[in-house]
N, C-alpha and C positions, 0 to 999 in steps of 0.2 A: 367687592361682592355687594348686590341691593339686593337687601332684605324686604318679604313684601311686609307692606302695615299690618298689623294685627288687628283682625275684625272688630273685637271686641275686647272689653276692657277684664284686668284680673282683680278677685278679691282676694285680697288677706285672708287664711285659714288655716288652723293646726289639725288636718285630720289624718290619724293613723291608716296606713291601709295597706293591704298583701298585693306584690304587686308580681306576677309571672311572666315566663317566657315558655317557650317550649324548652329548653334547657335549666330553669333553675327559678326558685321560687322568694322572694325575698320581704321584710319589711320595711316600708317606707312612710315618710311625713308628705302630705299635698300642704303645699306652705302659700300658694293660691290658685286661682281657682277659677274660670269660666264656664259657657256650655260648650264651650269648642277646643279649650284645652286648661292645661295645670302645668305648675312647676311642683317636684318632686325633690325633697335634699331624704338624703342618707340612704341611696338607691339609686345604682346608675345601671343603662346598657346601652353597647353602642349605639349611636345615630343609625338611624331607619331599623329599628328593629321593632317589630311588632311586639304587643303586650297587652296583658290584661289586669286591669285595677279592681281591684273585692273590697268591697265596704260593707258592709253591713247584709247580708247576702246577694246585693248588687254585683254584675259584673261589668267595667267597663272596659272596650276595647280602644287602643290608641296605638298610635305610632310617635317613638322616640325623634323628635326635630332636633334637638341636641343634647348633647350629653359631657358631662365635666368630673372629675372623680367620685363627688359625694352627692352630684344633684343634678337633673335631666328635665329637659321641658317637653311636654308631650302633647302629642294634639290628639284630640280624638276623634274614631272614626265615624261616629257619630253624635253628634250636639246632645246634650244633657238634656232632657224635657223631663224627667222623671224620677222617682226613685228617691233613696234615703241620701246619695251623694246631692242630687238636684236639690234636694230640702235643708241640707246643709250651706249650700249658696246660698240661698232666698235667705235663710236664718243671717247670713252672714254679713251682707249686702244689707237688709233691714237692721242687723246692731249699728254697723258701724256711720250708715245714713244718720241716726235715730244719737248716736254719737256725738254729731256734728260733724263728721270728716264724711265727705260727700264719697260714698260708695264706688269702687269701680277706676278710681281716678289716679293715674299711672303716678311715682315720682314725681317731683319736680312743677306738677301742674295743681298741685291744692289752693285751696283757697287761702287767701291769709285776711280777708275781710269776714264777719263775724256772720252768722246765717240768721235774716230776718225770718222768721214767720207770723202770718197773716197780716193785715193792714200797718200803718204806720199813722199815729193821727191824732 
C-alpha cells in the first residue's frame, strides 16, 4: 500500500476536546496538530467516519484516516485558519520554536547541531 506524503508538518499538543459522531459522543486528547489534520489518543472511530471536534465553542469538522483502539488520525474537512483550536497551533508551534526544537519537524529529522541566532563575529 503507498501512502500519500503528508502536506504539512504536526505539532506537539495536549488539548482536551469532545469529540462526535452521529451515534455517540465522547472525550478525547489532540496530542498533535496541524491545519489539515490531528492525531487523537483516548478516542477512537472507525476509519472513514465522519466527526466533529469542540474546543472551546469551536466546532471542527474531519474525517477519521485511521483508526487504532485508543487513538485515530483525522484530517480535516477544512484547514484551520481560525478560531481558539488555530490559536492553540500558533501558541504551540511558537513555544516549542522559541524552545530550540525547530517546530513542526517530524521524528527522526531534528536537529542535533546547536541553533545560531543572529551574526557570528
Amino acid at each position: 500500500m503507498i501512502h500519500a506524503q503528508r502536506q504539512d508538518r504536526r505539532t506537539t499538543v495536549d488539548i482536551p476536546v469532545t469529540v462526535s459522531t452521529v451515534l455517540a459522543t465522547a472525550e478525547g486528547v489532540i496530542v498533535d496538530l496541524s491545519e489539515r489534520g490531528a492525531r487523537l489518543r483516548g478516542v477512537a472511530v472507525p476509519q472513514g467516519t465522519r466527526l466533529r471536534i469542540e474546543y472551546r465553542g469551536q466546532a471542527v469538522f474531519a474525517l477519521c484516516r485511521w483508526s487504532e483502539i485508543d487513538r485515530m488520525g483525522v484530517q480535516f474537512l477544512f484547514p484551520l485558519t481560525d478560531g481558539p483550536l488555530h490559536e492553540r497551533l500558533l501558541m504551540a508551534q511558537a513555544t516549542q520554536s522559541l524552545d530550540g526544537m525547530p517546530a513542526g519537524l517530524p521524528f527522526g529529522q531534528l536537529r542535533t547541531e546547536p541553533r545560531l541566532f543572529g551574526r557570528r563575529g
